[in-house]
N, C-alpha and C positions, 0 to 999 in steps of 0.2 A: 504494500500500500504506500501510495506517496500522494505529498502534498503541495502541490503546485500552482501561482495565479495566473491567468493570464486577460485582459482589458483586449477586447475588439469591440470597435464602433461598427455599426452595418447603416451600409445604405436603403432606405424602402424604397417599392417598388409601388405608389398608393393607388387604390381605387378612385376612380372620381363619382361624385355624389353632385347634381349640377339641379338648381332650383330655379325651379321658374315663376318669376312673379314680374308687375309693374313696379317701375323703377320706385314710385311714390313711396311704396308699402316693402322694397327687399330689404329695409332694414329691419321692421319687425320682422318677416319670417325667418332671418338668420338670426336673430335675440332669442325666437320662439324657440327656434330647432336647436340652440347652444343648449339651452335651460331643459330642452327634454331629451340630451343627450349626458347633460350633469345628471339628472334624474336617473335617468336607464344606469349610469355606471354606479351612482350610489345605492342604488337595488341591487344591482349585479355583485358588487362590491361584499357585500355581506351573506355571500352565499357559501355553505357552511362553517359559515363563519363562530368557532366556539371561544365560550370564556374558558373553558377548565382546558388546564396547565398541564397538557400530556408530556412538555418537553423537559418538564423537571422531575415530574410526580413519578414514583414507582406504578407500574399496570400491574394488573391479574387480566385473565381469561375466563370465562364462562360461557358454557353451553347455552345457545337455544333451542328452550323447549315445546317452541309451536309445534304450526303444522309444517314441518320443515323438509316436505315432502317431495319438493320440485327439484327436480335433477336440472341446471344447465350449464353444459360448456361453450366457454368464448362469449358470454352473456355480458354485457356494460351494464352499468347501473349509473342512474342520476336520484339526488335526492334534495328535500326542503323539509325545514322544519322537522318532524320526527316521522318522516314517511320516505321510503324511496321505493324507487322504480326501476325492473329489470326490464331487458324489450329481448326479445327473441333468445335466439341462443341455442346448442346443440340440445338434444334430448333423444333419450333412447337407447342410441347407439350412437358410434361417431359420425354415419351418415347423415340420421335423425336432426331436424331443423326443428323447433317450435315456431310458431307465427304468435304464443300467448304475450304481454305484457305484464308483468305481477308486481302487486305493491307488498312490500312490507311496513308493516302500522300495528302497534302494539303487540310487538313479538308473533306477529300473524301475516302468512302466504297470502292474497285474493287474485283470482284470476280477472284482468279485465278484460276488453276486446281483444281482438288481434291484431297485428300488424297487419301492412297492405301483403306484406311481402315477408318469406321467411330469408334470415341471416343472422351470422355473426360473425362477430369481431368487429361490428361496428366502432365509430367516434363519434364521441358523443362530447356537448358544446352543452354544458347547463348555467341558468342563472339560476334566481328564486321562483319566477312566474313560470319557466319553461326549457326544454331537452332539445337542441338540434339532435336529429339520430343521423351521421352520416355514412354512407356504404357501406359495406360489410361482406360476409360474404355467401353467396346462394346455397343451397342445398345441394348443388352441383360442383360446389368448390368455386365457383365463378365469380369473381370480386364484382363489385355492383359500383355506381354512383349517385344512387338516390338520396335524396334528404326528404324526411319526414322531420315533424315540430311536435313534439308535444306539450300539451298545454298542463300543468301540474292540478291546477285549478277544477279546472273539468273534467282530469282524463281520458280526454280525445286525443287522436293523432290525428295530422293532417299532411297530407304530400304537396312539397312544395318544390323549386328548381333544382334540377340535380346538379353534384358539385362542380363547377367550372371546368375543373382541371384533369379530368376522367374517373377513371374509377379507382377505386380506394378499400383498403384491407389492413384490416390492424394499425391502423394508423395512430398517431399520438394526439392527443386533447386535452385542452385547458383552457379558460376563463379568466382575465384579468378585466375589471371592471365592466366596459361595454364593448368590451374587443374578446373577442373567440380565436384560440391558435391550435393550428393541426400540421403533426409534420406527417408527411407522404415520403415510402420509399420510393427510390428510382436511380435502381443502377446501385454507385457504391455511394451514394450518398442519400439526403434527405434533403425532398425539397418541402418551405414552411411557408405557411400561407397564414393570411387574419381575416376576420369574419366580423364586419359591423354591425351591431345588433340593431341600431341604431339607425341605419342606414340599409339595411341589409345587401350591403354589398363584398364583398370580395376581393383581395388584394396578393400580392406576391411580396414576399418578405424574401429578399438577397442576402444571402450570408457565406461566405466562407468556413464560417466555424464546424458545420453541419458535414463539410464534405467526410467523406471516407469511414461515415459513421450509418451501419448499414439499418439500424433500429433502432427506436427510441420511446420511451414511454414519458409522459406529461403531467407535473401536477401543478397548481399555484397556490401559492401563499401570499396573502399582501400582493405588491406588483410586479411580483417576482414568479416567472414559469422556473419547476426544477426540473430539468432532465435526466434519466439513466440510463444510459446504452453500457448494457453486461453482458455484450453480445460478442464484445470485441477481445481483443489479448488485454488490455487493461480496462475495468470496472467503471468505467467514468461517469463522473458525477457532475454535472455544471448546468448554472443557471443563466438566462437570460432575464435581466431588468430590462422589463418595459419603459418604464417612464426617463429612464436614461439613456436608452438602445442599446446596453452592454453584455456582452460573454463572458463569460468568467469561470474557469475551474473550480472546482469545490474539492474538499475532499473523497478522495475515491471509497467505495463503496467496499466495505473490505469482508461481504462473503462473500460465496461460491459462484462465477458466470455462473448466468443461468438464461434459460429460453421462457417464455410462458409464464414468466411472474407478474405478483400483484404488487401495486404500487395505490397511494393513499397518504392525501394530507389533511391536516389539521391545519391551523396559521400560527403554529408554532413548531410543528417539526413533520416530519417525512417519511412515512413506511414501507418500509419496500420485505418482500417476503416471498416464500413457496418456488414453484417452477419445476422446471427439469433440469437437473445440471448437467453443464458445456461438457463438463470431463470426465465425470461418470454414469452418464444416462438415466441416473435416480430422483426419483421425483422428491422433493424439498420439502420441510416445515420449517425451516427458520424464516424467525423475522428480526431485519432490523430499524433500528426508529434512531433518524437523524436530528439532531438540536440545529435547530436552524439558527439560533444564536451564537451557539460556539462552533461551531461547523465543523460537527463530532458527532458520530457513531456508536451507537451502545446497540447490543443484541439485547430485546425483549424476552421476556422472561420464557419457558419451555410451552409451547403450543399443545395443550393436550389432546388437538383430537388429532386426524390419518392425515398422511402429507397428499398435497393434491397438486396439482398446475392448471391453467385455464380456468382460472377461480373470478368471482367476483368481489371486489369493497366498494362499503360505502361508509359514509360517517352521519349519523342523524343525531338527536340532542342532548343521546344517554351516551354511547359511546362509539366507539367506531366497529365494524362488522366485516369477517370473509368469511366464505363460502363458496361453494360448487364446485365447479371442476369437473376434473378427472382424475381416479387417484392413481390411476397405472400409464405408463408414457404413449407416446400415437400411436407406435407400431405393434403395440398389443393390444385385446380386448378391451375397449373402455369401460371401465369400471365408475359410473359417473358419482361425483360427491353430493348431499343431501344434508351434510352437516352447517351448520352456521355458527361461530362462535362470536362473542361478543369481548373485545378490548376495552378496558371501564379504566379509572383512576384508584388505585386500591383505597 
């Protein structure tokens, strides 16, 4: 493990967003559109946003004991308030696609409608009010580019333009204020793209930093996206500040590559966990949780239930939650997971 900085500024690459009005009046509707675009990011802004202090406090683990009956792999979750939301996801077998949506709300599965379309591995773009679901991939393996919306409120989905830049699988997602970020592979690198909620337009973000970095998973904190690609010969860890444009290494990530894991934040530190490992094919139960203020590492305490990979988190008001999977690696019988444990503050 080592400890290294490094400062890159990037160029963007912006959307244009263009209003039309009489010359009289274009000053109110850029005053109007400023103040409901402060609006949207300070909604946005506090989206699992907690008070309790995971980054210092001791955790424990505990079981949930719902109906914790629903098997899926490669499932995304978005959540608000003390409710989240799964959208499709393997079942059955490893061909097996669901099209269900399922909340969890008071230690309890409900199935709601279905998707338009079954996949997984989608990315997913959440504020308070609502979920971008973006691509994923078919029942046939076939990577998709659709976007559906979900409204959290109502629990409807709705299909809306599909994503600009073709189609998209397992791609990386995150949230900072009214801006949405997804990185896409292609080739030996990662191209990054923002999404204005605001605007709902679409943009290319240029970066250097990204090349030769073949995966990446997404979380944000504050205005800060963290990245981890443990794909590679070294475990790297680094963030991108938004409000400043900057790159910057972190400290690396110092357990096992792995393929297939779950990552998860809080706004004060970083979980990352499970998988398959690079080097011995085994499927994982560690987790470890990053202090985002000392930009340190500590392994969480022993995971008691089965190791899995292809798992779901999410974080709702009690504590933070994994689940699903699979517990045996691709090239064997999928053995899907069904357990949920719950991370609390001891």
């Amino acid at each position: 493990m080592f400890k290294y900085s490094k400062i890159i500024a990037i160029p963007l690459v912006v959307g244009l967003s263009l209003i039309s009005c009489h010359e009289d009046d274009s000053e109110d509707v850029v005053i109007q559109q400023e103040m409901q675009e402060e609006e949207q990011e300070e909604n946005n802004s506090t989206q699992n946003e907690q008070l309790i202090d995971y980054a210092n406090n001791s955790l424990v683990w505990s079981m949930q004991t719902g109906n914790n009956d629903f098997e899926r792999l490669g499932a995304n979750a978005a959540s608000t308030g003390n409710k989240a939301f799964l959208f499709s996801g393997g079942a059955g077998d490893r061909f097996g696609v669901s099209r269900e949506i399922l909340k969890f709300e008071n230690n309890q599965w409900t199935a709601l409608s279905d998707m338009m379309h079954t996949s997984r591995g989608q990315t997913i773009l959440a504020t308070n009010e609502k979920a971008l679901i973006i691509g994923g991939s078919a029942s046939n393996g076939a990577p998709t580019k659709t976007i559906y919306t979900f409204d959290f409120e109502t629990e409807m989905i709705t299909g809306i333009a599909d994503f600009p830049y073709g189609t998209i699988s397992h791609g990386g997602g995150a949230v900072v204020g009214n801006k949405g970020y997804v990185t896409k592979k292609s080739m030996n690198s990662l191209d990054f793209y923002m999404y204005d909620f605001s605007s709902n337009n679409w943009s290319t973000l240029q970066t250097d930093f990204l090349q030769n970095q073949t995966n990446a998973k997404i979380v944000s904190a504050g205005k800060k996206l963290f990245f981890a690609s443990l794909e590679n010969e070294t475990s790297n860890f680094y963030i991108y500040d938004t409000e400043n444009n900057q790159w910057k290494y972190m400290t690396d990530f110092p357990g096992e590559k792995r393929n297939f894991y779950t990552m998860l934040s809080s706004q004060d530190a970083i979980f990352i966990g499970f998988g398959i490992s690079k080097d011995t094919d085994e499927v994982l139960k560690d987790v470890w949780k990053y202090n985002i203020a000392k930009d340190e590492w500590t392994q969480v305490g022993t995971y008691p239930g089965e190791a899995f990979h292809s798992g779901y988190s999410f974080i709702i008001e009690d504590g933070l939650y994994f689940g699903g999977g699979s517990k045996k690696v691709l090239n064997t019988t999928m053995t899907l997971n069904t357990e949920i444990y719950k991370l609390s503050v001891n």
